[in-house]
N, C-alpha and C positions, 0 to 999 in steps of 0.2 A: 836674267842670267841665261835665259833658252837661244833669244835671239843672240847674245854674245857668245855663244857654244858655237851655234848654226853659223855664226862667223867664222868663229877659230876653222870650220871642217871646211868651211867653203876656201878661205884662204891658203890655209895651209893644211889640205887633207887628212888632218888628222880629228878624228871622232873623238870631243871632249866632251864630258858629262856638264850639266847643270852644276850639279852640286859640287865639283872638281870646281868650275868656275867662281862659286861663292866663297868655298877654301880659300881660292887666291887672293880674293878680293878682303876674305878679315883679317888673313896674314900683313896683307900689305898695309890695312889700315892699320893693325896693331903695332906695325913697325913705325908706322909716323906719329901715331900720338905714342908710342915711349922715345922714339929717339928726336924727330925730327920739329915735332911742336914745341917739348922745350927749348933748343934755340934760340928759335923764331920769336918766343917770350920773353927771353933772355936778350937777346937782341933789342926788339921792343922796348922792356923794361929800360935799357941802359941807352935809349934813344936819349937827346939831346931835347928833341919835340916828336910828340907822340899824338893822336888824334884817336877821340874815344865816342864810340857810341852804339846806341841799344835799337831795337825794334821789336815788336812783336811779329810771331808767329806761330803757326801748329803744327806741333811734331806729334805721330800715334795718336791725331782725334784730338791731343791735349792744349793749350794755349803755356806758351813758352816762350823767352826769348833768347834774340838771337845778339851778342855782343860782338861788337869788331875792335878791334886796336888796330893800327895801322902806324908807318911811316914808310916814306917813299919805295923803299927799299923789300917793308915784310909786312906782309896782313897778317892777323889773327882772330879765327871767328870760331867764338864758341856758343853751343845753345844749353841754354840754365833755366829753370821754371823759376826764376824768378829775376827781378829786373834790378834788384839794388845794391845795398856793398856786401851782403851777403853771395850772391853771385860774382861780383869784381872778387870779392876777397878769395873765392874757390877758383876765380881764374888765374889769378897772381900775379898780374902784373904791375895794376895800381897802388898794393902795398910797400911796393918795393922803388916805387919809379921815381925821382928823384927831377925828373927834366920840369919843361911845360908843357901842361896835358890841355892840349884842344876838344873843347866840347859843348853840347848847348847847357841848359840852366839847370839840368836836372841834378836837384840837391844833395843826393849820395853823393856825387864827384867830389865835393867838397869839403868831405871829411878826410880826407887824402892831403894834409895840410903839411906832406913834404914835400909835395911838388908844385910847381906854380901853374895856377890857372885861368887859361885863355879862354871867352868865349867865342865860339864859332861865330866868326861873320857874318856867315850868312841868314843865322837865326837873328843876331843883332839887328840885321837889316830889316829882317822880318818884322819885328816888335818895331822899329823906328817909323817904318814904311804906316804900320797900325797907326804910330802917333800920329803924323802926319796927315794922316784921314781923320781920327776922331777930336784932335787939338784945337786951338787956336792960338793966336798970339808970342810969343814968347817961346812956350814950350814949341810949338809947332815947326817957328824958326829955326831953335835947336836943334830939332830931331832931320830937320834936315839940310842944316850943317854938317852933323853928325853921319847922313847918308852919303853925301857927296863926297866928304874926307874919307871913307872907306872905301865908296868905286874909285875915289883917283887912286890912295892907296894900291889896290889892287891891282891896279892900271900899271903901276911905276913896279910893282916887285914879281906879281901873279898871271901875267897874262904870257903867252907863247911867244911873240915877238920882243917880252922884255926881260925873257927868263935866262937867268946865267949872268945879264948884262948889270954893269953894278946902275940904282937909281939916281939921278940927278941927287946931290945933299941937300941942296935947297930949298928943291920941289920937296922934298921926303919932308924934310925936317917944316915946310908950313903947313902941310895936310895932318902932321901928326899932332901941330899945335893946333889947327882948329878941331879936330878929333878931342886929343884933350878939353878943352877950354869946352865944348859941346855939350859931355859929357856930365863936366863937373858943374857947371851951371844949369845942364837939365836936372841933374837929383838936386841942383838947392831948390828949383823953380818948383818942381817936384813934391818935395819933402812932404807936406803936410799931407798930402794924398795918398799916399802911399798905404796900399793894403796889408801888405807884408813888409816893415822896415827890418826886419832881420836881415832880410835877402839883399836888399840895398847895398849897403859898404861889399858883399861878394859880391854882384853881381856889376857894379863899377868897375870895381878892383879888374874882377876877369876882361873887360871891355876894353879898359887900357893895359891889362898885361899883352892881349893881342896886338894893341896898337904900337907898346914900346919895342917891337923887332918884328918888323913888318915884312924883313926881306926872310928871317929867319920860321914867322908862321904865318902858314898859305890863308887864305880864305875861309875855308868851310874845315867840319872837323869827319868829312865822309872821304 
């Protein structure tokens, strides 16, 4: 606040206190989170597709996180001491949101079961890129089937030179089917392994909800 005082006087010759400067600074934040944050979450909220997610951080020495909602148009970040839908539900946007919610596998998202949910690409690739290194056979084919159908995807809807432009139907419509068909053949190939089958039927579902409107959600859910 000293150095932004020592500005104000330099600039504009007028001698402003420190603590005049911190005045200004909690008015104005007081005035965005009553007026200007709901909106923003309202907006958000009545998004079409919406992209959700968490990180850790430290705010006052403490260990907190930090949530983002997002679409093209409006970010939203708030910091909550805690990371699940206790936090989502004091943010307010996920109980209300009704679109498809882009995000990685973290399992609070998915009690949220009025909106439909995409996983982020890009972690999908993450976990596939894994199979692909520890597999063999079959599954390993799959998983990178499964890779390849979502860089071309990306390719045809995601990238800068093909953004705005509509995708070939064609090309769309066979990456989507080896996408599919990858997918569903990797959890039967799958099945018996599986450490957690709760998460299973979610975590497909979310993989092809991303796949089925490819031009409509982007890649990643950041």
């Amino acid at each position: 606040m000293s150095r932004t005082a020592a500005a104000i006087k330099e600039l504009f010759g007028v001698p402003v206190a420190a603590g005049t400067v911190a005045g200004w600074v909690k008015r104005t934040a007081l005035g965005i989170i009553d007026r200007v944050l709901p909106v923003i979450a309202g907006r958000i909220a009545a998004a079409p597709v919406a992209h959700f997610d968490e990180t850790g951080i430290r705010t006052a020495g403490r260990p907190a996180w930090l949530h983002s909602a997002s679409t093209p148009t409006d970010v939203l970040l708030a910091v909550h001491p805690k990371r699940g839908t206790i936090a989502m539900d004091a943010i307010g946007i996920l109980p209300r949101f009704r679109g498809v919610a882009v995000h990685d596998a973290w399992a609070p998202y998915d009690t949220y079961t009025d909106a439909v949910h995409a996983l982020c690409s890009a972690h999908a690739l993450r976990e596939l890129i894994y199979v692909t290194d520890t597999a063999t056979g079959l599954v390993a084919d799959l998983a990178g089937q499964a890779i390849n159908a979502l860089r071309q995807l990306n390719r045809l809807v995601g990238t800068p030179d093909t953004a705005g432009a509509t995708p070939d139907e064609a090309d769309l419509a066979s990456h989507l089917h080896l996408l599919r068909s990858a997918v569903v053949l990797g959890a039967q190939a799958t099945a018996e392994r599986v450490s957690k089958p709760r998460n299973r039927p979610t975590r497909t579902a979310a993989i092809l909800a991303a796949a089925a409107a490819p031009d409509l959600v982007v890649v990643t859910n950041t």
